[in-house]
Structure formats: structure tokens, C-alpha cells
N, C-alpha and C positions, 0 to 999 in steps of 0.2 A: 602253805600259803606263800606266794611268792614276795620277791621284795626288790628296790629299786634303790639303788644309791644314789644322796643327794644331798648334798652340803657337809662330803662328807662320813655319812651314816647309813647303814641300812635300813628301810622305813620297809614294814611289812605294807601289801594293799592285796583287794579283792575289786574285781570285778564282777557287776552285776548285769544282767540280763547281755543282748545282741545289738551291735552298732548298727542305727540305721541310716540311710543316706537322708542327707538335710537335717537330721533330729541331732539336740546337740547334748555334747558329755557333761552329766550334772557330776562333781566334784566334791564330795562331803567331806566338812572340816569339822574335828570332835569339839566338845568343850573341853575346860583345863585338869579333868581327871576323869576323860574318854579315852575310849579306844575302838574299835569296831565293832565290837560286842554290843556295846552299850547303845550303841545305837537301836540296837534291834533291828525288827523288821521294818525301821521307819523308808531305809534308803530303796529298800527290794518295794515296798507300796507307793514309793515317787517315784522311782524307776515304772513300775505296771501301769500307772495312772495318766505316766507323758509318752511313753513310748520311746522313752530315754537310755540310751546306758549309762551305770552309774559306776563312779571309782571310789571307794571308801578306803583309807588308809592310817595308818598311826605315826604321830610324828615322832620325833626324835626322844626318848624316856617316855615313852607311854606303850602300852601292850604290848606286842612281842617285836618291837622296833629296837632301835639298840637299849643300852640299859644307859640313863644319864650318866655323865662320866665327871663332870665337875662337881666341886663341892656347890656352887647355886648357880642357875641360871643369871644372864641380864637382866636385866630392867628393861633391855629393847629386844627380849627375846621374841615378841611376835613381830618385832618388824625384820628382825635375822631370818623367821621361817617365812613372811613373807615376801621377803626383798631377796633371800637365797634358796632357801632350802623348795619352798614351792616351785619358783621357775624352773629351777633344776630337773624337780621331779616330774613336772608336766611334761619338760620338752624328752626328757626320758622315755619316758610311755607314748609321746608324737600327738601328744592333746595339743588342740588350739582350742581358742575364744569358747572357754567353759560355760557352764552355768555354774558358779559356785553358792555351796547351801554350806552355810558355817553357822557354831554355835556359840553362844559366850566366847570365848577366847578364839577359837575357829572362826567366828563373827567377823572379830575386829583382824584378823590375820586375812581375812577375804578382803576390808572395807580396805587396806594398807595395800593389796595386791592391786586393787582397779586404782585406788585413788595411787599410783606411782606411772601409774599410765600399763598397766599390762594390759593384753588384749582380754576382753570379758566378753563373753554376750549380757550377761544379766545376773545380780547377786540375789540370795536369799540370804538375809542373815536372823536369827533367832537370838533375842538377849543380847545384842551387842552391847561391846565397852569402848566407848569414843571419847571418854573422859573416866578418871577416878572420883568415885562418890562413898563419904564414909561410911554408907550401909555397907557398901562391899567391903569392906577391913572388914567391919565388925564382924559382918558373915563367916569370911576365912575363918577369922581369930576363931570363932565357934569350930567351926569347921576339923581346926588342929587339934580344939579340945576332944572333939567326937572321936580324933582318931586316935587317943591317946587312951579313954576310957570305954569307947565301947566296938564294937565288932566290926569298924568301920576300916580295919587293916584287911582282914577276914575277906571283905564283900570286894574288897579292889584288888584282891589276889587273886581271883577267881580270874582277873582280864591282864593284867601288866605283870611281867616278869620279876620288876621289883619294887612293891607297891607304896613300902615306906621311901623311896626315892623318887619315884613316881610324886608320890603326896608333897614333901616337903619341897621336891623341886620346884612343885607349883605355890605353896603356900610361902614359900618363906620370900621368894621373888616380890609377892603381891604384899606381903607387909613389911617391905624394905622403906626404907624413910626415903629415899629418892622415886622409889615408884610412884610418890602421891602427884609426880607432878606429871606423870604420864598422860596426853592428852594427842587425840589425833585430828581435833575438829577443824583447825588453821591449814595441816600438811599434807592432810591426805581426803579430807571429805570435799572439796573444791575441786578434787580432778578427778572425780567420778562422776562418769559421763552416760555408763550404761542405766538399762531401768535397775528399779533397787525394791526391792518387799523387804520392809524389817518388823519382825513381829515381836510384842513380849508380853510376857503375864503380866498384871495388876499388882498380883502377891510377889513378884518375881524379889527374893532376899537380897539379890546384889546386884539390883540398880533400880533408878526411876525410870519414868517417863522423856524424862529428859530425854535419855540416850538418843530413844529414837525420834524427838524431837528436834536434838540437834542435828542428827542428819537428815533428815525433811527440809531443814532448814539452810544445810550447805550443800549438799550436792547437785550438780547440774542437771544431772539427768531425769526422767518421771523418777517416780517417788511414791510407793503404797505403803500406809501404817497400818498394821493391825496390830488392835490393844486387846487382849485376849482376858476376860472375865474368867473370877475363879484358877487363877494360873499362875506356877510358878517360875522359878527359872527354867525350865525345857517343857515348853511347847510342844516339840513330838510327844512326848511323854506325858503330860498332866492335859493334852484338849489337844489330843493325837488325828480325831477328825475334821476340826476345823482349822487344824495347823496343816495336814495333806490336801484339804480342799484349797487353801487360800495358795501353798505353793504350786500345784500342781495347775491352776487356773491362772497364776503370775507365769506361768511359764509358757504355758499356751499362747499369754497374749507377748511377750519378750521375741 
């Protein structure tokens, strides 16, 4: 698998399908304990569906990207990869004005990248975080208990090098007493100018509606919601057909 350095780090990626002229590079951003793997087949079925090339890659401590090197992350770690480490690694590869598809934490590292003024053609975001909501703590907090007692170290070794670094990097960041005041609604949702599709599940454990209500509500540009029945946090994954038809159809019209 090849790898691109940027902000610093070696980041593994893949490319999917053949660039074509006018069609633009969909850009897939993981959630907070993704990696390429885990995507599945979702990136290769939006790549088939637009006639798109896709880049899928793992950021910095996740899959076979470097191995986290600090004892914890920031508190502004999604605006470090998306204020450095993403520009970096686009103009590496010679990508312009992406289509970026981010997930939870991928989401909000997309919504910080347009709203800073980067060039975008159009976001996909799934499960964004544009504010902290105490579901989400409590979800983590679960989250660390699961991986302390059940086979949840097991199932994340399978994709990242080092998977209890991996975990904690992400968990202990998100229930830091300074994290609650993380909020991107004010800084960054005001200067998103391209179209925006942000979808989430009903059931989704770590967030409301809100979320993507509040960005309906600040960004300048069009704006599609879809509220996905029956659905958790990852949409490709839990209503994987009507989360490739709602993208693949937002893309077309972008």
C-alpha cells in the first residue's frame, strides 16, 4: 500500500477506480477508530455509482499509518488534520476541489476543511460532530468499558498496528474535561459555501439531531438532510442502500 507524508507522518492511502476528465476525486475521511478496511466496499460502490475516482486513506495513529507517538492527542486534533495534515496531503497527491465524504470525526475534519475557506466542490458528511453532546461522553465512556472486557481490542487489531493506541488515542482526547467545550458552529460552519448532504441515523449513540440541524442552519451554501430510520452511527454500514443512493444522487447534482 502506498503512503504520502504529511504534517509530518506517513499516512497509508489507496486508490480506487480511473480518473476521468470533468468527474471530480471523492476523498473518504474514516471515523474516530477507522481505517480503510472498515470502510468496506462502501468507497469502491460510490466510486462505481458516480463514475468517480476515489482516495481512501488512514490518518495519523490509525491502520497502518504511523503508530500515535504522543501520550494523548489535542483537543484541536481534528482541526490540526484539517488545517495541516489534509492540505498537505491533497496537494501531495495534486488533488483540487475534492468531493469530500467524511464520517463522525472524518465529518467534522471535512466541515473545518471547507468552512476555512479550502477549495471543495461539495461535502458528504455522515454523523457529523459540530458541537459536544453528553450522549457522546457517555457513549465513549461505554465504548472504553467494552474494550477493556470484551474482544473489542481483538476486532480493532485486525485493521491498526496498534490498536490499544489507536483506542485510547481517541477515547481519552473525547473525555478530556476541556474537550466539552469543542464547538465548530460560530468558526467554521459560516464559511461553507459549497453544497453540503449531511446524513445520520435516528438511533445514531453519539449525537442528536441537532448536529445536523445546526448545520442546515449555518452554512451558506444549499444544504440536504437526510434523517435515516432505523440507524445508527454509520450509515454506509447500518442502511448502506439508501445512504449510496442519497450520495451518489448529491453528487450528480454538486
Amino acid at each position: 500500500m502506498p503512503s504520502v507524508r504529511a504534517a509530518g507522518h506517513e499516512l497509508h492511502y489507496e486508490w480506487i477506480g480511473e480518473a476521468k476528465r470533468g468527474a471530480p476525486v471523492l476523498v473518504f475521511l474514516h471515523e474516530g477508530l477507522g481505517s480503510i478496511g472498515q470502510w468496506r466496499d462502501f468507497p469502491s460502490r460510490v466510486a462505481a455509482a458516480t463514475g468517480c475516482r476515489a482516495l481512501v486513506y488512514e490518518r495519523y495513529g490509525y491502520g497502518q499509518s504511523d503508530i500515535l507517538e504522543e501520550p494523548r492527542r489535542s483537543v484541536r486534533f481534528m482541526h490540526d488534520e484539517a488545517l495541516q495534515s489534509l492540505p498537505e496531503m491533497l496537494s501531495s497527491l495534486g488533488i483540487e476541489n475534492p468531493v469530500l465524504i467524511g464520517h463522525s470525526d472524518g465529518a467534522s475534519i471535512a466541515l473545518i476543511y471547507a468552512g476555512a475557506g479550502h477549495p471543495v466542490r461539495a461535502l458528504a458528511v455522515m454523523a457529523p460532530h459540530v458541537f459536544i453532546e453528553p450522549v457522546c461522553i457517555s457513549s465513549i465512556e461505554e465504548a472504553a468499558r467494552k474494550f477493556e472486557t470484551t474482544d473489542l481490542p481483538a476486532r480493532l487489531g485486525r485493521y491498526h498496528r496498534d490498536a490499544r493506541r489507536t483506542f485510547y488515542g481517541w477515547a481519552d482526547v473525547w473525555r478530556d474535561p476541556e474537550f466539552e467545550a469543542w464547538d465548530i458552529r460560530n468558526d467554521y460552519l459560516p464559511g461553507i459555501r459549497c453544497p453540503v448532504l449531511a446524513l445520520q441515523g435516528r438511533e445514531d449513540e453519539y449525537g442528536t439531531m441537532a448536529q445536523l440541524d445546526e448545520i442546515a442552519d449555518r452554512v451558506k451554501g444549499p444544504c440536504e438532510l437526510v434523517k435515516l430510520e432505523r440507524c445508527g452511527h454509520s450509515p454506509f454500514r447500518d442502511r448502506p442502500e439508501e445512504t449510496l443512493a442519497s450520495i451518489a444522487g448529491f453528487i450528480a447534482r454538486s
